[in-house]
VOSE-567381 format. One record per residue (C-alpha): residue number from 1; residue in one letter; x, y, z. Coordinates in nm, 3 decimals. Example, Ala and Ser with C-alpha at 12.3 -4.5 7.8 and 13.67 -1.06 7.14 Angstrom:
BEGIN
> 1, A, 1.230, -0.450, 0.780
> 2, S, 1.367, -0.106, 0.714
This chain:
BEGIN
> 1, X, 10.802, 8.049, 9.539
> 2, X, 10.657, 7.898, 9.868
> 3, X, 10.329, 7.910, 9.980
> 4, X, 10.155, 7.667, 10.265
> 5, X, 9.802, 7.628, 10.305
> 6, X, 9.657, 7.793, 10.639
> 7, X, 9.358, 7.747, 10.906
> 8, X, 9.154, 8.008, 10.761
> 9, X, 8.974, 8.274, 11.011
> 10, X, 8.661, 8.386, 10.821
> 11, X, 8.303, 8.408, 10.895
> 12, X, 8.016, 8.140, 10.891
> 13, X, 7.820, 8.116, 10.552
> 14, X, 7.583, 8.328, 10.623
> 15, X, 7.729, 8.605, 10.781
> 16, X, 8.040, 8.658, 10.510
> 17, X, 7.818, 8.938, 10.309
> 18, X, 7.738, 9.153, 10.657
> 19, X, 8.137, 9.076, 10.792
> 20, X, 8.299, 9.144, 10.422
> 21, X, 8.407, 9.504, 10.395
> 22, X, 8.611, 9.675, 10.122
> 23, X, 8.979, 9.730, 10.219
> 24, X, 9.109, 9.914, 10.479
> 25, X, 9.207, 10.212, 10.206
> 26, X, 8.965, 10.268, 9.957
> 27, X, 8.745, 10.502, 10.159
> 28, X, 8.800, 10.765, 10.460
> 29, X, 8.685, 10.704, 10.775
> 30, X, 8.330, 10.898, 10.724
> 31, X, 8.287, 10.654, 10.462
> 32, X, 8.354, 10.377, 10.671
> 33, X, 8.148, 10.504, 10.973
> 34, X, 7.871, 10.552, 10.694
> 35, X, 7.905, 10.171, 10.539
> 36, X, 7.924, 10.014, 10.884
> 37, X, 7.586, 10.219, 11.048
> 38, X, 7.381, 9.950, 11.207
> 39, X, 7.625, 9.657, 11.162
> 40, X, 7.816, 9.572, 11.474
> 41, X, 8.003, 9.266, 11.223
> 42, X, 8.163, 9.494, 11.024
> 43, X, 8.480, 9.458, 10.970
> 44, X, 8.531, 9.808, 10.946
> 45, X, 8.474, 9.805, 11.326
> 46, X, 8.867, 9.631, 11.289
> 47, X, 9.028, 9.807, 11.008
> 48, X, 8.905, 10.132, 11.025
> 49, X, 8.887, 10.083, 11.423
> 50, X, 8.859, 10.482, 11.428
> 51, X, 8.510, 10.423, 11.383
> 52, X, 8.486, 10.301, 11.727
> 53, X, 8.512, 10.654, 11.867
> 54, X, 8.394, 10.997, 11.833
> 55, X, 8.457, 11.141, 11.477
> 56, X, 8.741, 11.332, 11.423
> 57, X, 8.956, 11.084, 11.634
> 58, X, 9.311, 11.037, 11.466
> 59, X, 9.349, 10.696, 11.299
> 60, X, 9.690, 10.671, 11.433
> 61, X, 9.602, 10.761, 11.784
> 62, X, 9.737, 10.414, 12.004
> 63, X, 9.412, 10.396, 12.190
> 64, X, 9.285, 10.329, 11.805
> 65, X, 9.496, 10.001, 11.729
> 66, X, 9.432, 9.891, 12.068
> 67, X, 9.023, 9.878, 11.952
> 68, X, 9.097, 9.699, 11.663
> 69, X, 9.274, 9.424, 11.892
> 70, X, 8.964, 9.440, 12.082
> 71, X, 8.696, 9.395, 11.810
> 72, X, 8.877, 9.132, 11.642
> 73, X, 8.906, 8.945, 12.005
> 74, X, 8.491, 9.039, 11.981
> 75, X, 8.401, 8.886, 11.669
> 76, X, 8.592, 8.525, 11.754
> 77, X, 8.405, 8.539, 12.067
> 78, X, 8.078, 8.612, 11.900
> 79, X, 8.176, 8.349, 11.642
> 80, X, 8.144, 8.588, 11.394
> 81, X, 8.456, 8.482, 11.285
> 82, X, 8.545, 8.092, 11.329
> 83, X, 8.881, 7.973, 11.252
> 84, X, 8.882, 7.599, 11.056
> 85, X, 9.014, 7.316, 11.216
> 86, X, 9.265, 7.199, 10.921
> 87, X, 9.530, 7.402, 10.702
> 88, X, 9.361, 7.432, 10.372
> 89, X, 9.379, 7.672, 10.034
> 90, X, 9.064, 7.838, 9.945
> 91, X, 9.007, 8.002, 9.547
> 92, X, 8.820, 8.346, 9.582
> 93, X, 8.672, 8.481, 9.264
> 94, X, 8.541, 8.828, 9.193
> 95, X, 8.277, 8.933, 8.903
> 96, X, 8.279, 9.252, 8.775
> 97, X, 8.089, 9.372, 8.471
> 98, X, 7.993, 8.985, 8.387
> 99, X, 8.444, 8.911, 8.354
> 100, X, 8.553, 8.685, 8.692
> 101, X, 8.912, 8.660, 8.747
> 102, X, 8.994, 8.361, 8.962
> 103, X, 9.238, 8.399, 9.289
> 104, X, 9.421, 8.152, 9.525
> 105, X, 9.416, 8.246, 9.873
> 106, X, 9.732, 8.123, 10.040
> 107, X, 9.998, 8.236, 10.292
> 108, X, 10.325, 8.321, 10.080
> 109, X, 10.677, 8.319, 10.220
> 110, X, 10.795, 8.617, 10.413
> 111, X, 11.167, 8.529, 10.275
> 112, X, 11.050, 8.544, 9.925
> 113, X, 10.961, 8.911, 9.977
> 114, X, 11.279, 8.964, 10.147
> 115, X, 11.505, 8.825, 9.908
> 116, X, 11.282, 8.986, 9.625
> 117, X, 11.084, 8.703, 9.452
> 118, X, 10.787, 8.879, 9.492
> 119, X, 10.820, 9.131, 9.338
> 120, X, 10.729, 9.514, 9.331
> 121, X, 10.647, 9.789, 9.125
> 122, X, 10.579, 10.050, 9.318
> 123, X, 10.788, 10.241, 9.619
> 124, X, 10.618, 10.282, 9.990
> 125, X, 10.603, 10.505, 10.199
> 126, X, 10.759, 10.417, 10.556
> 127, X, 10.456, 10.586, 10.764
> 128, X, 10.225, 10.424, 10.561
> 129, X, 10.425, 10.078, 10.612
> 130, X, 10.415, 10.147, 11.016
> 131, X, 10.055, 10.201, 11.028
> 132, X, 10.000, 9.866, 10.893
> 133, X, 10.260, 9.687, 11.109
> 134, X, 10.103, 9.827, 11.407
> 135, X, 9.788, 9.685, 11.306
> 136, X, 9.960, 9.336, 11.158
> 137, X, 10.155, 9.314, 11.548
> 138, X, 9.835, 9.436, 11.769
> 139, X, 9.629, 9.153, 11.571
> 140, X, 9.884, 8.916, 11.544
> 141, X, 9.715, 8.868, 11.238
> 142, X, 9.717, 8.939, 10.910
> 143, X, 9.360, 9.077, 10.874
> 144, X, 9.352, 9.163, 10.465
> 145, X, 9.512, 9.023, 10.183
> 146, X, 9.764, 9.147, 9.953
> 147, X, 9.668, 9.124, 9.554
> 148, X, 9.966, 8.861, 9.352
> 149, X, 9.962, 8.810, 9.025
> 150, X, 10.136, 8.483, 8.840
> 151, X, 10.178, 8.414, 8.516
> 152, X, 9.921, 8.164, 8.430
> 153, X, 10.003, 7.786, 8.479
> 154, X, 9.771, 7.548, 8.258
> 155, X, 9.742, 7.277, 8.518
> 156, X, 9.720, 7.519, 8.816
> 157, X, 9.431, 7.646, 8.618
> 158, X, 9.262, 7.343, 8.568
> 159, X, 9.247, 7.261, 8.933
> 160, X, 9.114, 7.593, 9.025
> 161, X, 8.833, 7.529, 8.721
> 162, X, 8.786, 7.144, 8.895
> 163, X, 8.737, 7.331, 9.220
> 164, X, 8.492, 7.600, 9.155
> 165, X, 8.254, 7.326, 8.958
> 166, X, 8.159, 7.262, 9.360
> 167, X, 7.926, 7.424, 9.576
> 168, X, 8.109, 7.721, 9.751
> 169, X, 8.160, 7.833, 10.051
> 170, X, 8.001, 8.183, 10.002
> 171, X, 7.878, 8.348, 9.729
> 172, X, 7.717, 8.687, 9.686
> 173, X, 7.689, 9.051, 9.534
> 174, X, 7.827, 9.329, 9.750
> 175, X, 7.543, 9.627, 9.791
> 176, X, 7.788, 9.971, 9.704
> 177, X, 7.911, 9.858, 9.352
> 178, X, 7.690, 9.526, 9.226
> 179, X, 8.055, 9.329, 9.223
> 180, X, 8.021, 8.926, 9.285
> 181, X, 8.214, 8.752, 9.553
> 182, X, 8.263, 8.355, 9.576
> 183, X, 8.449, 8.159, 9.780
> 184, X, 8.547, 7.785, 9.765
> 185, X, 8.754, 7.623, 10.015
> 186, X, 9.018, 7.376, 9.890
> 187, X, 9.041, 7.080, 10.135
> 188, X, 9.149, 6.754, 9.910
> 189, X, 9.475, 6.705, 10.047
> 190, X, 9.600, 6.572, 9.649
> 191, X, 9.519, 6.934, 9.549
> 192, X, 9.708, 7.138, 9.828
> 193, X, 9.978, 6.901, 9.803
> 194, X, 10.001, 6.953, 9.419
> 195, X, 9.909, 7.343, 9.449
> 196, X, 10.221, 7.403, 9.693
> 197, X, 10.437, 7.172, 9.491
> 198, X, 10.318, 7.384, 9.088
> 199, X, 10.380, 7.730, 9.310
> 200, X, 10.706, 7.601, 9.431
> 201, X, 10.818, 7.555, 9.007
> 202, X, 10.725, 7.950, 8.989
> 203, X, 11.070, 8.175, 8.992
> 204, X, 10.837, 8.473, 9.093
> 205, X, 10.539, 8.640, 9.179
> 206, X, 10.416, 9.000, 9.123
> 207, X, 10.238, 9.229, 9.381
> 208, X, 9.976, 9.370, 9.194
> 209, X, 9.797, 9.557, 9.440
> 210, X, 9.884, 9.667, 9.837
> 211, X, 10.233, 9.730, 9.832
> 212, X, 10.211, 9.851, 10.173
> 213, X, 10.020, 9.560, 10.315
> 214, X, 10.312, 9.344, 10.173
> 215, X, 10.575, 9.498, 10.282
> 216, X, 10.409, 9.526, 10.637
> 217, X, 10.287, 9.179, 10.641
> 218, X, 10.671, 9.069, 10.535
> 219, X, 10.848, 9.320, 10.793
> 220, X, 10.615, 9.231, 11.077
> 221, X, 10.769, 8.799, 11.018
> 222, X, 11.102, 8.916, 11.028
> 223, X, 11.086, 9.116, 11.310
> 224, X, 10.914, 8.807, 11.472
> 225, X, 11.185, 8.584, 11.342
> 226, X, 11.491, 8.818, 11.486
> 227, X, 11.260, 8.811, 11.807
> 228, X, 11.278, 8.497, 11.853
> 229, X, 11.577, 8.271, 12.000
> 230, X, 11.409, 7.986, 11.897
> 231, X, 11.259, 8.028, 11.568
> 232, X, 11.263, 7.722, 11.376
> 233, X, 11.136, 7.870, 11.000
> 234, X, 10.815, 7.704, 11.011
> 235, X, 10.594, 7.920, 11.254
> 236, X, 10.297, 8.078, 11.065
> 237, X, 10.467, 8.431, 11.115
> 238, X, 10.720, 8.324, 10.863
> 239, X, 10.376, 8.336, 10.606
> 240, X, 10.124, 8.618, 10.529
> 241, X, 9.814, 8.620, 10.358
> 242, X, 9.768, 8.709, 9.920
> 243, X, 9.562, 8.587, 9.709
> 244, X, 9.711, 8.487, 9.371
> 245, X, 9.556, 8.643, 9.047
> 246, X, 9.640, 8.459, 8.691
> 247, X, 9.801, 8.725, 8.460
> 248, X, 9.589, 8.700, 8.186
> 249, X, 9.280, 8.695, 8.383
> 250, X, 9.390, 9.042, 8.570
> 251, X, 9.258, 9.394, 8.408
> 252, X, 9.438, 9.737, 8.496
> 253, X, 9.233, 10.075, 8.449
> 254, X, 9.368, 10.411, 8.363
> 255, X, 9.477, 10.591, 8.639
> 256, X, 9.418, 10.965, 8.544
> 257, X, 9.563, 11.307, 8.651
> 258, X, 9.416, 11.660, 8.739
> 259, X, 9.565, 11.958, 8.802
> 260, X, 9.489, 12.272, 8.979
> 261, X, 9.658, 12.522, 8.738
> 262, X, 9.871, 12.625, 8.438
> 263, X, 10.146, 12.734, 8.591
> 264, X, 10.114, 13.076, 8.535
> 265, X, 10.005, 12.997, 8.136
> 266, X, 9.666, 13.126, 7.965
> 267, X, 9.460, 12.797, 7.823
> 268, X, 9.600, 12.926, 7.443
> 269, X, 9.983, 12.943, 7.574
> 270, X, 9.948, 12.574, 7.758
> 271, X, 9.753, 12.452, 7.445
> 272, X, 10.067, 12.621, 7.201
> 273, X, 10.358, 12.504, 7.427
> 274, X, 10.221, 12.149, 7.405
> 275, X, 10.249, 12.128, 7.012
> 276, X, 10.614, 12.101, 7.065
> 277, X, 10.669, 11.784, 7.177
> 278, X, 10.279, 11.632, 7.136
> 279, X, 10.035, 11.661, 6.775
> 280, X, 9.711, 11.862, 6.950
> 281, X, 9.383, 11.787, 6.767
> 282, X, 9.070, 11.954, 6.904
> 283, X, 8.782, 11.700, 6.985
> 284, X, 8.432, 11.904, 7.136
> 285, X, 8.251, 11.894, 7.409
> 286, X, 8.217, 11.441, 7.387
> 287, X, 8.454, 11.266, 7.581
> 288, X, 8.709, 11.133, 7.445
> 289, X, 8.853, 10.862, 7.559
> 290, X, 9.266, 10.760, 7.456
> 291, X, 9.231, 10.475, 7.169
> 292, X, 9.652, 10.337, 7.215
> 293, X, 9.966, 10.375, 7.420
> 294, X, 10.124, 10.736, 7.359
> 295, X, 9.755, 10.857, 7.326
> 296, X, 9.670, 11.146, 7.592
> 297, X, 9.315, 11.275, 7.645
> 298, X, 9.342, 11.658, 7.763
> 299, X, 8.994, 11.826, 7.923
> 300, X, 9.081, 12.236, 7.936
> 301, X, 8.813, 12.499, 7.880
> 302, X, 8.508, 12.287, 7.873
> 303, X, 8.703, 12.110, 7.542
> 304, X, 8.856, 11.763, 7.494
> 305, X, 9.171, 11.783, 7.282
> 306, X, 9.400, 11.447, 7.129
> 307, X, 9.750, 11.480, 7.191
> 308, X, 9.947, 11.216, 7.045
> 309, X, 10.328, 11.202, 7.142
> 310, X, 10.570, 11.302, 6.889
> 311, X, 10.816, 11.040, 6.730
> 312, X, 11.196, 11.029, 6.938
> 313, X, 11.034, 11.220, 7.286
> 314, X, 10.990, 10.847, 7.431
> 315, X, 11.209, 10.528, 7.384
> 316, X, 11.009, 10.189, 7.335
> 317, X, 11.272, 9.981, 7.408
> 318, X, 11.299, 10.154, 7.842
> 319, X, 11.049, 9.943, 8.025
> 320, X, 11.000, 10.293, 8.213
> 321, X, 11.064, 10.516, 7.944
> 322, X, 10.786, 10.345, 7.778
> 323, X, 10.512, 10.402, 8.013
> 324, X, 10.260, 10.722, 7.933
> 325, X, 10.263, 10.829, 8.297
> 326, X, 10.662, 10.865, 8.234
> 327, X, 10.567, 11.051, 7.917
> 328, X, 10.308, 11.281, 8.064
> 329, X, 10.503, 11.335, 8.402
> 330, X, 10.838, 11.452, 8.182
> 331, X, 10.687, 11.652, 7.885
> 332, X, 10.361, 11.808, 8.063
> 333, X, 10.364, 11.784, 8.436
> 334, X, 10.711, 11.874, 8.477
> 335, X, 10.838, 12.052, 8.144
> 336, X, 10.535, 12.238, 8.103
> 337, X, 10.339, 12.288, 8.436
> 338, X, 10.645, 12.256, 8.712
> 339, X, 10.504, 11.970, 8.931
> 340, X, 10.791, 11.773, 8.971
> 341, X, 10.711, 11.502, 9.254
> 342, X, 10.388, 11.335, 9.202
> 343, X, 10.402, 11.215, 9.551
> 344, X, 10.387, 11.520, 9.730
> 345, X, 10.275, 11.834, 9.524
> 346, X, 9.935, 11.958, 9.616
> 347, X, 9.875, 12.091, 9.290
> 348, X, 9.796, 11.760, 9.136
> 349, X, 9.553, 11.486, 9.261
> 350, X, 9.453, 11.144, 9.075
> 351, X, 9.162, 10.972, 8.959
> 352, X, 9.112, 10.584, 8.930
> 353, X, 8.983, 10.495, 8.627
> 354, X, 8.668, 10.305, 8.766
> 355, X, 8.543, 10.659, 8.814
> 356, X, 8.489, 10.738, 8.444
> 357, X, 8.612, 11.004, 8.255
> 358, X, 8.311, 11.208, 8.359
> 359, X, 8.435, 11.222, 8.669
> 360, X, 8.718, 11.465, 8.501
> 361, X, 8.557, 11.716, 8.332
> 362, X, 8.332, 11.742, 8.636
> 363, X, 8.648, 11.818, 8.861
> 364, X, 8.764, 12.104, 8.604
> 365, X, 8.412, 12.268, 8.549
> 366, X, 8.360, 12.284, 8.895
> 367, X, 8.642, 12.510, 8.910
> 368, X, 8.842, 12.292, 9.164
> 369, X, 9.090, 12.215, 8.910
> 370, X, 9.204, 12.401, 8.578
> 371, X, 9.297, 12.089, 8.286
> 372, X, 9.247, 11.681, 8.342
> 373, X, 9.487, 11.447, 8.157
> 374, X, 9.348, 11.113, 8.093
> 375, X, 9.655, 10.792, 8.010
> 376, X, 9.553, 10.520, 7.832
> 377, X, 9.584, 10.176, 8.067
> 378, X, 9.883, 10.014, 8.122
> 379, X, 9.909, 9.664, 8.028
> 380, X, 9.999, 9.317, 8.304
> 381, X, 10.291, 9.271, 8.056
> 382, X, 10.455, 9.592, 8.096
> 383, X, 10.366, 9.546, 8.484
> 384, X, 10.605, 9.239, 8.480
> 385, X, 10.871, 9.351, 8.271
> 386, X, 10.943, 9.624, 8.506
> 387, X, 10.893, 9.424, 8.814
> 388, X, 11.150, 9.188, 8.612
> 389, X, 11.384, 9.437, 8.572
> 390, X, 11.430, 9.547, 8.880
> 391, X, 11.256, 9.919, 8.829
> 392, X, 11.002, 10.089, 8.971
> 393, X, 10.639, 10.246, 8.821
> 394, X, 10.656, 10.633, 8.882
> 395, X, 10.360, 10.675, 9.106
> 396, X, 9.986, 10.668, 9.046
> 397, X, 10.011, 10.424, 8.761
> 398, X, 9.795, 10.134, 8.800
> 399, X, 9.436, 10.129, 8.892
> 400, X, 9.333, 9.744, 8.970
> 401, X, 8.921, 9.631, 8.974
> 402, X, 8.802, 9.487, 9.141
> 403, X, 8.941, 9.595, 9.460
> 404, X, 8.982, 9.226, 9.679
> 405, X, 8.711, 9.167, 9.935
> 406, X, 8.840, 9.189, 10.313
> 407, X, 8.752, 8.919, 10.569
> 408, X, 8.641, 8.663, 10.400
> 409, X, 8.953, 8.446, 10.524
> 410, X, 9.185, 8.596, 10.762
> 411, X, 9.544, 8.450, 10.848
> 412, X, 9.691, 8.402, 11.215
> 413, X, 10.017, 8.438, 11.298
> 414, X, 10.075, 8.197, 11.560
């Protein structure tokens, strides 16, 4: 794996809470227009440039990206955002329900997407891949960061620990959810030297979160590259901007399902045809939340039921076959209820799991949807060993909290 350290675009210290913003696709554009009222250093003003103009106004519309170009332009001028005067690596850590996970931000290798050491778990979508490109080329930037995880390295570790026992950059609590956000920058030219060469050892990394970002971010450098009769391999579009996650620091949250009908079935008929291939045990009114892998939580009819996967209808030993979203989608979405793409049946919609169960029930009793089928996590490990192998997570699988911060270091292209 290569990675180089870069001349970080970010905002002074004590403007990163007002510039910081969530990322660009976590919220609609109400939402953002809403978050941003009566800050003009938002970055929402540059990834959600929509907000810009009168509501309503399409997000794709070229007039749109164009803005974006415009406010970024805006905020160097205002130095709102200052870009440092050396290449350097800077650790950004995140707080969450008093657990911190520690990241390294750093611009990765465009070839080692390309040639597939970092590696994926999820397929893209090609318009949603195009949106971001358009925004990656108007910028010339790359504006967010994409979420890496490695598996943990002892003495990488210990110089991230050595680093963050300084004073940091920024540090504060983001306002919508209570989450903590530090950053220190890395600027003793021993460490970067010895960070680039420990990455260098690593055969792989693993996108954890914003497949589209990468691929985007990685597209945008090659197309740059082919562009170019005189590219040389070491221009800073050859790079894009992630910030690296330890494995065993990372935690993934249920991602859960719900679904507008029964297909036709009464609640008894669903409830029968599901003892077939699942044990159904009646819970109550509680919620009840799945306690192992192979574990479902069902909400129908104001009930939570158990349904625990019957010996020889799932095989252990497929790193896909494995997976309870590969369960549920074969034996209840598909089998039982008919929805057959997760991707692009309206009759199904997902939940992430920082939501709560609560959220659920509260979906079917409003009458919205019919049933809600909550999967118990998947694990980093199982992550990995399908990134490893070459497959791909059916979709809607993995929830990641806390979501990274945006612009609190931006990377340039040029």
């Amino acid at each position: 794996m290569k990675i180089k350290p870069f001349r970080g675009i970010r905002p002074p210290k004590a403007l990163a809470k007002q510039v910081s913003s969530r990322p660009y696709d976590v919220l609609n554009s109400t939402e953002a227009r809403a978050e941003a009222a009566g800050n003009e250093m938002s970055l929402y003003h540059i990834i959600k440039p929509e907000i810009n103009f009168e509501p309503g106004t399409d997000e794709h519309d070229e007039r749109v990206y164009a803005a974006a170009r415009q406010q970024f332009d805006l905020f160097r001028e205002k130095g709102w955002l200052v870009q440092d005067n050396e290449e350097k690596y800077y650790v950004y850590a995140q707080t969450m329900d008093g657990r911190t996970q520690y990241g390294l931000v750093v611009a990765a290798w465009v070839e080692d997407y390309m040639e597939g050491r970092i590696k994926k778990h999820e397929l893209t979508r090609r318009d949603k891949e195009e949106d971001r490109m358009k925004h990656v080329r108007v910028n010339n930037a790359n504006i967010e960061p994409v979420f890496f995880a490695y598996p943990h390295h002892e003495e990488l570790d210990g110089i991230i620990a050595r680093v963050c026992q300084g004073e940091p950059e920024y540090d504060f609590i983001s306002d919508l959810d209570g989450f903590g956000h530090t950053l220190w920058v890395i600027d003793n030219e021993q460490d970067i030297a010895r960070i680039t060469e420990l990455v260098a050892q690593m055969p792989a990394m693993y996108i954890a979160d914003g497949h589209h970002r990468s691929a985007a971010a990685a597209l945008v450098g090659n197309e740059k590259k082919l562009q170019n009769p005189n590219h040389q391999g070491d221009e800073e579009y050859n790079y894009f901007l992630a910030v690296c996650f330890p494995d065993d620091q990372l935690h993934i949250m249920d991602y859960n399902r719900v679904v507008k009908d029964l297909n036709g079935m009464t609640e008894e008929q669903f409830l029968n045809a599901l003892t077939e291939d699942f044990a159904v045990e009646k819970m109550g009114t509680e919620i009840y939340h799945p306690e192992a892998l192979h574990v479902f939580s069902l909400y129908l009819g104001g009930q939570w039921y158990k349904l625990t996967a019957k010996e020889g209808r799932y095989d252990d030993n497929d790193p896909i076959g494995v997976l309870d979203v590969t369960i549920s989608s074969n034996l209840i979405l598909d089998k039982l209820l008919g929805i057959k793409d997760l991707r692009s049946d309206k009759r199904i919609d997902f939940v992430g799991g920082i939501r709560g169960l609560a959220e659920l029930s509260r979906r079917v009793d409003s009458g919205e949807m019919k049933m809600a089928l909550a999967l118990y996590p998947v694990t980093m490990k199982q992550l990995i060993d399908i990134a490893d192998t070459g497959n791909i997570m059916p979709p809607k699988t993995t929830w990641f909290e806390p979501k990274l911060r945006s612009g609190l270091v931006i990377h340039e292209l040029v």
